[in-house]
C-alpha positions as CSV (number, residue, x, y, z in Angstrom):
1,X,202.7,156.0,150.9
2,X,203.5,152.7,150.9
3,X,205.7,150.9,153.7
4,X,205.9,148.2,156.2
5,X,204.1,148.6,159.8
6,X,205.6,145.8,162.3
7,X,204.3,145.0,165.3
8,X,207.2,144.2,168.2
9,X,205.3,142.4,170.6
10,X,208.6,142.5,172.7
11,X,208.9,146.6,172.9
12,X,205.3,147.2,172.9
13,X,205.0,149.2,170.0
14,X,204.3,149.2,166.5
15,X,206.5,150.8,163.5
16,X,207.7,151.5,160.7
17,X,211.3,152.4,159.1
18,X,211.2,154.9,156.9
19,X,214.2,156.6,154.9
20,X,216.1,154.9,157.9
21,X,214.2,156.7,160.2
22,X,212.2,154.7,162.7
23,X,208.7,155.7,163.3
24,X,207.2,154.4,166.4
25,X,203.5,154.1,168.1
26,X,204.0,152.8,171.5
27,X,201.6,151.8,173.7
28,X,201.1,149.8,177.4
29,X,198.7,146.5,177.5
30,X,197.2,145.2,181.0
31,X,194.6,142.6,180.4
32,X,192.3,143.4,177.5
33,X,193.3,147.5,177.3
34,X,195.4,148.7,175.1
35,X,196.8,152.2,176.2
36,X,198.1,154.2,173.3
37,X,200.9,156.0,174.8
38,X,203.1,158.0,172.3
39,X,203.8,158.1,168.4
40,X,207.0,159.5,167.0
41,X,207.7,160.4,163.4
42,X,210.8,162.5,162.6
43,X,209.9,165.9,161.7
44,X,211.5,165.8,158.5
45,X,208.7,163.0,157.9
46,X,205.6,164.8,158.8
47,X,202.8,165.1,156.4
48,X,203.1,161.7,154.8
49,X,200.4,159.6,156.5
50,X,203.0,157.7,158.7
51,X,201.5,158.3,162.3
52,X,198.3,157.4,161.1
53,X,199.2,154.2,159.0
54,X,201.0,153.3,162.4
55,X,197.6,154.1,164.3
56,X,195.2,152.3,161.8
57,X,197.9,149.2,162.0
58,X,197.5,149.3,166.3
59,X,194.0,149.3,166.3
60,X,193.4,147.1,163.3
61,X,195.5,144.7,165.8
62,X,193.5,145.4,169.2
63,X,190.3,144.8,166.8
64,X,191.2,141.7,165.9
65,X,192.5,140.9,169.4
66,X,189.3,141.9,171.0
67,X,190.9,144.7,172.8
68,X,189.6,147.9,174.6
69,X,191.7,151.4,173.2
70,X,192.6,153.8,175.7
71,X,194.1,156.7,173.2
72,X,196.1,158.6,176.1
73,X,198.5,159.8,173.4
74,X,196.7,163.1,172.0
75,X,197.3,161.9,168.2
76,X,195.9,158.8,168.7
77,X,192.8,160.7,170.5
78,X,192.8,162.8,167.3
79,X,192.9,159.8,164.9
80,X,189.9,157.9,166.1
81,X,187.7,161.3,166.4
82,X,189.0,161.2,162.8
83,X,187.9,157.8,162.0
84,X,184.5,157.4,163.7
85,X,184.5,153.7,163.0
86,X,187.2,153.2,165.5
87,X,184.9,155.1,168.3
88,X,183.5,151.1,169.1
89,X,187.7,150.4,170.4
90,X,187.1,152.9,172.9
91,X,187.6,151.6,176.4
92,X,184.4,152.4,178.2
């Protein structure tokens, strides 16, 4: 699938509209941790990749931020288990 992943710095969260639906991965920074708190994609939605182009777009960001993950939001937790070259974000 093919869409647009924002990142507002203002609401702490990154998404995406889809279908005019707004798909959201929110998450809390304090210093250099970024804790993944909650993703949200409308049920009617599910299936198509959306959570995790959201996910791969958050830590693609704390990469290149040179920040810590701290995946308190079960998907995300799931994700990077998924995607073992993510395992390095984890905050120790």
């Amino acid at each position: 699938m093919n869409m647009q992943v924002d990142h507002n710095l203002a609401a702490a969260r990154f998404e995406a509209t889809v279908e005019g639906h707004r798909c959201i991965a929110d998450y809390h920074l304090v210093g250099p941790v970024m804790t993944m708190t909650h993703t949200y994609v409308p049920p009617s939605l599910e299936g198509r990749g959306i959570a995790a182009a959201l996910v791969a777009a958050a830590l693609a960001h704390a990469r290149s931020a040179g920040l810590r993950v701290r995946p308190s939001c079960s998907y995300v937790a799931a994700y990077m288990r998924r995607h073992r070259e993510t395992l390095d974000l984890l905050e120790p």
